[in-house]
Legacy VTK file of the C-alpha trace (Angstrom):
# vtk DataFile Version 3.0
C-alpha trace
ASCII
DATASET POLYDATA
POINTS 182 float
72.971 84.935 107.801
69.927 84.823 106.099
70.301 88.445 104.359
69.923 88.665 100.454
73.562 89.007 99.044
75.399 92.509 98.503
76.797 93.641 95.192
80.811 94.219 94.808
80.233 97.983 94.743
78.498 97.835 98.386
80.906 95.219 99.856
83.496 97.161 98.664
82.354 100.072 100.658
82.666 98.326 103.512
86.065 97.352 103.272
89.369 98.670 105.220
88.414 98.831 108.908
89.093 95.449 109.966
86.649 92.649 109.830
83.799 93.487 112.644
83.154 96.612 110.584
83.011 94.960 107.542
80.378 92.856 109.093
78.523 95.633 111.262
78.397 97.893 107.736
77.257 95.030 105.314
74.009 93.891 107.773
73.110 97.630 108.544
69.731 98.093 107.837
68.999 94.817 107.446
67.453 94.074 110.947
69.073 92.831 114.201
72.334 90.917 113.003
74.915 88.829 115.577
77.901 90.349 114.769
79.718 87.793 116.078
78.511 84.843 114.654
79.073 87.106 111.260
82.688 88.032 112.222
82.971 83.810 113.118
81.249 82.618 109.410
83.443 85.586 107.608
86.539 83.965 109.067
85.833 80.923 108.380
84.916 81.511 105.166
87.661 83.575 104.058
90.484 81.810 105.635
89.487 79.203 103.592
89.822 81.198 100.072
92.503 84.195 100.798
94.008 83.948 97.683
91.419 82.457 95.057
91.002 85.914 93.689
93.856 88.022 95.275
97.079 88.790 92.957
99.977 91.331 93.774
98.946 94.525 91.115
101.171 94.671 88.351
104.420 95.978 88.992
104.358 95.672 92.710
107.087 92.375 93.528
109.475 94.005 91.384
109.210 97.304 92.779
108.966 95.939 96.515
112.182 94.064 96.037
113.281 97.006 94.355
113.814 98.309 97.822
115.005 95.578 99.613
117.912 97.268 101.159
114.862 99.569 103.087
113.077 98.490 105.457
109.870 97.621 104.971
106.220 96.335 106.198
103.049 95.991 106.489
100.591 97.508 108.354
96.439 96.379 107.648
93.357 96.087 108.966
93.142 93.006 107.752
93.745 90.323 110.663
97.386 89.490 110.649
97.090 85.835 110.646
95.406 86.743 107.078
97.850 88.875 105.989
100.731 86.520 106.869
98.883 84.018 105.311
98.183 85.759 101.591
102.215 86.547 101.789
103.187 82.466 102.309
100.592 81.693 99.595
101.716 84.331 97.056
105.710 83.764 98.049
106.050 87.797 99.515
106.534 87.475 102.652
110.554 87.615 102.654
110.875 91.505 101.999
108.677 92.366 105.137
110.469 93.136 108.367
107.317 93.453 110.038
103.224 92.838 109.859
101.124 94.075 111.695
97.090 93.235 111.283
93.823 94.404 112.248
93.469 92.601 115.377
97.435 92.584 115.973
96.461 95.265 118.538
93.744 97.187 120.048
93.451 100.009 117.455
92.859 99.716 113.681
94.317 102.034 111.196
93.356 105.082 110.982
94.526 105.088 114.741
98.418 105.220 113.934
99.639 102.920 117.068
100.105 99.801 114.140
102.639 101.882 112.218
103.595 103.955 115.092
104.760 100.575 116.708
106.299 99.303 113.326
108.833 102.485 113.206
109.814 102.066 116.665
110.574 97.990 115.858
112.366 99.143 112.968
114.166 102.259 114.377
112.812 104.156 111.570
112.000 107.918 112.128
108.644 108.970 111.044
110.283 111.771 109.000
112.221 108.991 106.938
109.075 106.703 106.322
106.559 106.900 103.709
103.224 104.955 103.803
101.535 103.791 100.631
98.159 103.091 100.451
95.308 102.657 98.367
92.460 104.420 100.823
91.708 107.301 102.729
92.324 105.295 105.562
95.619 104.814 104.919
96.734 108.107 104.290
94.985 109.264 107.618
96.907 106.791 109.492
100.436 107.960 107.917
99.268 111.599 108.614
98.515 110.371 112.020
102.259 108.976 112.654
103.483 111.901 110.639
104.993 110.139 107.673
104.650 110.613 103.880
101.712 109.534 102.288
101.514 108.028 98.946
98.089 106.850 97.669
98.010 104.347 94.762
95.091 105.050 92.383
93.722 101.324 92.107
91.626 99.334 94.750
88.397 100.176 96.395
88.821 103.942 96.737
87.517 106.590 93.685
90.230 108.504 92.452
88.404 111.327 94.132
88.289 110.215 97.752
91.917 109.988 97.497
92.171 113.376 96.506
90.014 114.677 99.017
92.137 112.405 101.738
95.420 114.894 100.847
98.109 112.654 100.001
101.440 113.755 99.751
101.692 112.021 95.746
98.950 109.979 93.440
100.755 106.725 92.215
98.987 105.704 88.740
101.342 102.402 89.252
102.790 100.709 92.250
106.451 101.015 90.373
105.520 105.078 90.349
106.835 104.859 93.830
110.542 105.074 92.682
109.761 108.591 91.542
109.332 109.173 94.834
111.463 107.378 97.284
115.153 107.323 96.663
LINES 1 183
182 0 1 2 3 4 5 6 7 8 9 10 11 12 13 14 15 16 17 18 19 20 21 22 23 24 25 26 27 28 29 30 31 32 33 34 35 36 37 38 39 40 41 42 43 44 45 46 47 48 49 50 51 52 53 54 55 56 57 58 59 60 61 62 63 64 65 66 67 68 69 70 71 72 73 74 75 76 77 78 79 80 81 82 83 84 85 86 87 88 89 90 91 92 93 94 95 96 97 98 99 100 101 102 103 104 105 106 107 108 109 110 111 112 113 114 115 116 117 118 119 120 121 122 123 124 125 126 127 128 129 130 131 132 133 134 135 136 137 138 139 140 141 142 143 144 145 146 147 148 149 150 151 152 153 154 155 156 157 158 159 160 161 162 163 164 165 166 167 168 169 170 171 172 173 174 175 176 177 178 179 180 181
């Protein structure tokens, strides 16, 4: 796009509301950008190399199949075709009963409709779900559907903004979670 490159720390500030914000935050300020000949190249791009550098955090596989006889999903801004993807590639995607993705619908988290829609698919009361996340975002969208909200303490959020988002629990570790769901 012609912009000089960002550093992880300002990408990563940009991450978690679905890919046109991504793109919208990283050319701010940077004169007049085509969003969507950004959102195209991004795609493209990272469709091409999902998993080069993604890995399941320690712990997480065991403690997901853990739970197998719950049901379980996912619900990201990330567009679902990606997120169905990175499960194929990293052999994950058998313990999901559902996936829903940034562009699966109109909204994006925080808007709960995504997980809203995934409890009513999966007959699950909000009052016996629990969403865990590892961003504000997250816990505003299980707030939003009135579930529990568990924040895991790795990933692109400080410590501190998870805090300040209220979640019901801090997980140091993904396997934590058995502390707190029976």
């Amino acid at each position: 796009m012609g912009r000089p490159p960002l550093s992880l720390p300002e990408v990563g500030r940009c991450v978690g509301r679905g890919v046109v914000m991504l793109m919208t935050q990283a050319l701010e300020g940077t004169g007049p950008a085509d969003i969507p000949r950004a959102v195209e190249s991004f795609r493209g791009h990272y469709g091409r190399h999902l998993t080069e550098r993604t890995r399941l955090y320690p712990g997480v596989r065991e403690t997901v199949l853990r739970f197998s006889r719950k049901r379980q999903a996912i619900c990201s801004n990330k567009p679902e075709d990606f997120v169905r993807a990175i499960l194929a590639r990293l052999d994950f995607a058998a313990p999901f009963d559902e996936v829903v993705g940034g562009d699966t619908f109109q909204t994006q988290k925080p808007d709960p409709e995504g997980l809203n829609t995934i409890l009513d698919r999966l007959g699950v009361a909000p009052g016996e779900a629990v969403m865990v996340g590892d961003s504000p975002i997250d816990i505003a969208t299980g707030r939003a559907a009135g579930v529990r909200t568990l924040a895991v303490c790795y990933g692109n959020s400080p410590r501190e903004r998870l805090l300040a988002a209220g979640p019901d629990a801090l997980l140091e570790s993904f396997s934590e979670l058995t502390k707190h769901v029976d």
